[in-house]
C-alpha positions in Angstrom: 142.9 98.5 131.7 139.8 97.1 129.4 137.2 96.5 131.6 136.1 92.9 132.4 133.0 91.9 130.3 130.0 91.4 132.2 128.2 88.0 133.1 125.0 87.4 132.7 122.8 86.9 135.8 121.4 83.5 135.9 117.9 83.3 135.9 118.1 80.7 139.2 119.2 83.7 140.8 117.6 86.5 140.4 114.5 85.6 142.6 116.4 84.8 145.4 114.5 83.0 148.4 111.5 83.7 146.9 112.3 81.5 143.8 112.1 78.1 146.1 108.1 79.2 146.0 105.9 76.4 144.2 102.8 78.3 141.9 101.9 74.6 141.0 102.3 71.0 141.1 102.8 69.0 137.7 101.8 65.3 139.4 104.1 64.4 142.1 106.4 67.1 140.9 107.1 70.9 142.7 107.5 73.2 140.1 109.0 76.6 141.7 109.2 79.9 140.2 112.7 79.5 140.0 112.0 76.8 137.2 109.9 79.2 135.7 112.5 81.6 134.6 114.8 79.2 134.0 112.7 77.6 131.4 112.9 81.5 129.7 116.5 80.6 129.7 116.0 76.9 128.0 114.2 78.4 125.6 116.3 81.2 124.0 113.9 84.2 125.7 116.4 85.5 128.7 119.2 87.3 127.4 116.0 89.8 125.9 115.2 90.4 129.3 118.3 91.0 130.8 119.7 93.2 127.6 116.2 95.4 128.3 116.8 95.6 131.9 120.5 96.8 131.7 119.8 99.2 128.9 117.3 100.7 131.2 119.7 100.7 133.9 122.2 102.3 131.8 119.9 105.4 130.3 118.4 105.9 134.2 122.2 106.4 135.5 122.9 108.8 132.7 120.1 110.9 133.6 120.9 114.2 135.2 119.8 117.4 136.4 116.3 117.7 134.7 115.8 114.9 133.2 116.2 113.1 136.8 113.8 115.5 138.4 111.0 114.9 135.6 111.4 110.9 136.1 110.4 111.5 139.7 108.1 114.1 139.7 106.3 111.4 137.4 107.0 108.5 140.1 103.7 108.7 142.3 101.2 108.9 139.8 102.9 105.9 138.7 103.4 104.3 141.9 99.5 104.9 142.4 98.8 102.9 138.7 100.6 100.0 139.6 99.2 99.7 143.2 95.5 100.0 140.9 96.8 97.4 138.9 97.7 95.1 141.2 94.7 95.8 143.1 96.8 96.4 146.4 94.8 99.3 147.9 96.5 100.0 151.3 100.1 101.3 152.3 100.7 98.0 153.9 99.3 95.5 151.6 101.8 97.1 148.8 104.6 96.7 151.3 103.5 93.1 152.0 103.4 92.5 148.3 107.0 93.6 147.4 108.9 92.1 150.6 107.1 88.9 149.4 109.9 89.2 146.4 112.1 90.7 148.3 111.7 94.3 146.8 111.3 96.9 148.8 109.3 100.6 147.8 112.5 102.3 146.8 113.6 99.2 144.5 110.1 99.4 142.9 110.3 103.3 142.9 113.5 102.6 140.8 111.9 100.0 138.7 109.3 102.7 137.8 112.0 105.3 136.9 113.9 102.4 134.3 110.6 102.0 132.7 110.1 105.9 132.2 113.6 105.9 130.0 114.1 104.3 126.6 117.4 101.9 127.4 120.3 102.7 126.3 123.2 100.3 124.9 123.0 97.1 126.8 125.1 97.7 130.5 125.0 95.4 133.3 121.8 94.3 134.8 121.6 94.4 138.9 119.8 91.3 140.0 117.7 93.7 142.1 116.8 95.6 138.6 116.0 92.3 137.4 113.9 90.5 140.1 112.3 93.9 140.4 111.4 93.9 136.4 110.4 90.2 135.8 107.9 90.8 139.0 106.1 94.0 138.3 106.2 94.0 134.5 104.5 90.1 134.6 107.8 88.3 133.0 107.6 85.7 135.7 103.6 85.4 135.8 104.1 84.6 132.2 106.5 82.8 132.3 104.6 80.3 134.8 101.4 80.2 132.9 104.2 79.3 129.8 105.9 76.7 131.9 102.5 75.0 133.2 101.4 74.7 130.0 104.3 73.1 128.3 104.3 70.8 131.3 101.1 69.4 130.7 101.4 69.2 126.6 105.1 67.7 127.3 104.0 65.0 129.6 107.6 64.6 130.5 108.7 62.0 133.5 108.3 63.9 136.8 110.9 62.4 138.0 113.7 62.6 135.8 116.6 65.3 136.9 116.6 66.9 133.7 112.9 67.3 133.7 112.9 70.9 133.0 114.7 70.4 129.9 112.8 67.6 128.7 109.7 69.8 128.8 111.4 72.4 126.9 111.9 70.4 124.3 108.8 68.1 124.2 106.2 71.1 124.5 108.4 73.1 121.5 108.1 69.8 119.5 104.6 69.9 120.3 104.1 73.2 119.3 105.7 72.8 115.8 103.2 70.1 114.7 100.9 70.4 112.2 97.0 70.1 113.5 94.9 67.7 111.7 93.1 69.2 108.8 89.8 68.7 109.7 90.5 69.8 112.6 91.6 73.5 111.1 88.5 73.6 109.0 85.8 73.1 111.6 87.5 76.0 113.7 87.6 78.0 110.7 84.1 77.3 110.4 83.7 78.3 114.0 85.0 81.6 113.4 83.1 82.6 110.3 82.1 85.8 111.6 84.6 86.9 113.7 87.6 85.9 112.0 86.7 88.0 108.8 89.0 90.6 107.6 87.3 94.0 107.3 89.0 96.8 105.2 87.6 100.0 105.4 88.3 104.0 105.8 87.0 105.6 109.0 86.8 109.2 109.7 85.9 111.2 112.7 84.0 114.2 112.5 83.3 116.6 115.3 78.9 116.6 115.0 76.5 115.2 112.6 76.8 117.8 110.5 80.3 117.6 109.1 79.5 113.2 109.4 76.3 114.2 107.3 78.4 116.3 104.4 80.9 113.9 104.3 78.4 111.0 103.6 76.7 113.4 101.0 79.9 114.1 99.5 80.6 110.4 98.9 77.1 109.8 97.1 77.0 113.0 95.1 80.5 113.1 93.7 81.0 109.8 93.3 84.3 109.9 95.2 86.1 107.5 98.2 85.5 108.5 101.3 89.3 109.0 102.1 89.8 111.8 99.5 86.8 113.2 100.4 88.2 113.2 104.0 91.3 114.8 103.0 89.8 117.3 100.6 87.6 118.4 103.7 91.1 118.7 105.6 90.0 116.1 107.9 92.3 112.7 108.9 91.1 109.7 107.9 92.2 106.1 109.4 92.6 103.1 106.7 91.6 100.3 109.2 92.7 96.7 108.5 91.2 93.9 111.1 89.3 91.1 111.7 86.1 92.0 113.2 87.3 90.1 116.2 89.9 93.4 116.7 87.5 96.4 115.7 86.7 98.2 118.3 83.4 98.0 120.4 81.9 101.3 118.9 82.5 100.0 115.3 82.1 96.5 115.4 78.0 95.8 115.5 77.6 98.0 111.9 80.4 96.3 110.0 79.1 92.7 111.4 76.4 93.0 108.4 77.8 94.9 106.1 78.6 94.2 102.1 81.7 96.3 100.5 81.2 99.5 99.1 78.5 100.3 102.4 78.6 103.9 103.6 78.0 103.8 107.4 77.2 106.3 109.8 77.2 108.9 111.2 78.1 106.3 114.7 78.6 107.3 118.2 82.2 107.4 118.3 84.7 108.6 121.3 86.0 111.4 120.0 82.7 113.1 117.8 80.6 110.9 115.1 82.1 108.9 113.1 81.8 107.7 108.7 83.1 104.4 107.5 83.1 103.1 104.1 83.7 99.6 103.8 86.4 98.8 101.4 86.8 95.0 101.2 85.2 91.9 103.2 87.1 88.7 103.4 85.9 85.9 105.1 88.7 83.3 106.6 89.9 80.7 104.6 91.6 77.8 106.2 94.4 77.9 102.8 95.3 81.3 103.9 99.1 80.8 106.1 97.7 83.9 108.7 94.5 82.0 109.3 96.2 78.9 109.3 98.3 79.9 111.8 95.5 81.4 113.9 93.5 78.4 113.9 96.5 76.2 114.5 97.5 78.5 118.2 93.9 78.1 119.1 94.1 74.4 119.0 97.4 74.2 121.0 95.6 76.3 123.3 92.6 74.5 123.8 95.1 70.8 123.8 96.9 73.0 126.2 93.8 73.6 128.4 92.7 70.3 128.4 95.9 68.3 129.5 96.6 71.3 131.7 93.2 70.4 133.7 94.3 66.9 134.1 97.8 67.6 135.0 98.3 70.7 136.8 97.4 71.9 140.8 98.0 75.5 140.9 99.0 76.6 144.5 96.7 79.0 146.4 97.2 82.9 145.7 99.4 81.6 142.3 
């Protein structure tokens, strides 16, 4: 007999009593975490989480034997992770924290073990696997921050019984418009500096010496620093970024620099490091990836602002 396809937990239910909880008032209106997941659900993002949980859930029961005793010999050093993460530093605080979504340690121990296996095809999700994932893994703490900001760029009627929907749709309307130009090209000019796109070849030698021969390399022979690199059987990295993304160690020497600058040797993590500077290319507010930068930023800060005159987070939201 064929097996009776599975149905898709709703997202009302998976949080059980603990989705009647309110993380913040939109006006008059409650808005409970409940709502929260079911606006992941109005808005096309559910069926992700559920096909990741019950591929997880699927790859964890087909574990045996060794694989099984490696996922939970590997279970308290995670256990001890999350508890850093979620800065619950006693035995009891943890326990308060999970029976406040009804989890319990061994359904977070689980949890743990799903996340230690790649999922498999998509099986059925438990709603336990599920309230268990959306809670530790931030789903639903996104999910609210997502919902109170729509709420507050939607400005839909508080009262109306299909408010959750109307929100939806308002905020994703919202969302899709097109900022005024001006508006792009003052931002733009705001981020001069740190929206430039470096493009440069870094390599990481193990003292000053080999960071010193490499850089003398470069000037003597003429040559790119990445063959150079590779001739001297070392790895180079070709790094593409705005300097808002390089990393701290890097970021103050490229802040000045002109292409075709040979920099170093820099304090780096792992030795002393050589960059050459390929390419420097300052934001232009034509160009569809800054356009698209600039125009998230202003949703944001429209966001922030109606958010502040339209939102009442809950204490210990």
């Amino acid at each position: 007999m064929d097996a009776s396809p599975s149905t898709e937990p709703a997202p009302a239910d998976v949080l059980g009593a603990a989705g009647v909880g309110v993380p913040f008032r939109c006006g008059p209106r409650e808005v409970t975490y409940a709502d929260a997941l079911e606006s992941l659900a109005l808005r096309g993002a559910w069926s992700a989480v559920v096909e990741e949980v019950g591929g997880r859930e699927a790859a964890l029961l087909a574990a045996e034997g060794r694989a099984r005793s490696a996922l939970d010999a590997g279970i308290p050093a995670l256990e001890q992770a999350l508890r850093r993460r979620l800065r619950l530093t006693s035995a009891d605080d943890y326990v308060v924290w999970l029976g406040r979504w009804a989890l319990t340690v061994d359904a977070c121990r689980d949890h743990l073990r799903r996340q230690s296996v790649e999922p498999m095809t998509a099986g059925d999700a438990p709603a336990v696997a599920l309230r268990a994932h959306v809670v530790i893994e931030g789903v639903l703490d996104d999910a609210v921050r997502r919902l109170a900001q729509d709420a507050a760029l939607a400005g839909a009627d508080s009262g109306s019984t299909t408010w959750l929907a109307d929100v939806v749709a308002a905020a994703e309307a919202a969302r899709r418009e097109d900022p005024v130009p001006s508006a792009v090209a003052d931002l733009v000019a705001e981020h001069l500096v740190d929206w430039t796109r470096v493009d440069a070849t870094v390599v990481v030698a193990a003292d000053d010496d080999v960071a010193h021969e490499l850089l003398l390399c470069v000037r003597e022979q003429h040559t790119p620093l990445l063959a150079v690199a590779h001739g001297a059987g070392l790895a180079p990295t070709e790094l593409a970024a705005t300097l808002d993304d390089v990393e701290d160690w890097l970021e103050p020497a490229l802040v000045g620099a002109e292409p075709g600058a040979l920099l170093g040797p820099l304090a780096h993590p792992s030795g002393r490091a050589v960059v050459e500077l390929i390419a420097r290319t300052v934001p232009d507010e034509n160009d569809e990836v800054v356009r698209r930068r600039a125009r998230e930023e202003l949703l944001e800060r429209r966001a922030a602002v109606a958010m502040s005159q339209t939102i009442r987070w809950s204490a210990g939201a």
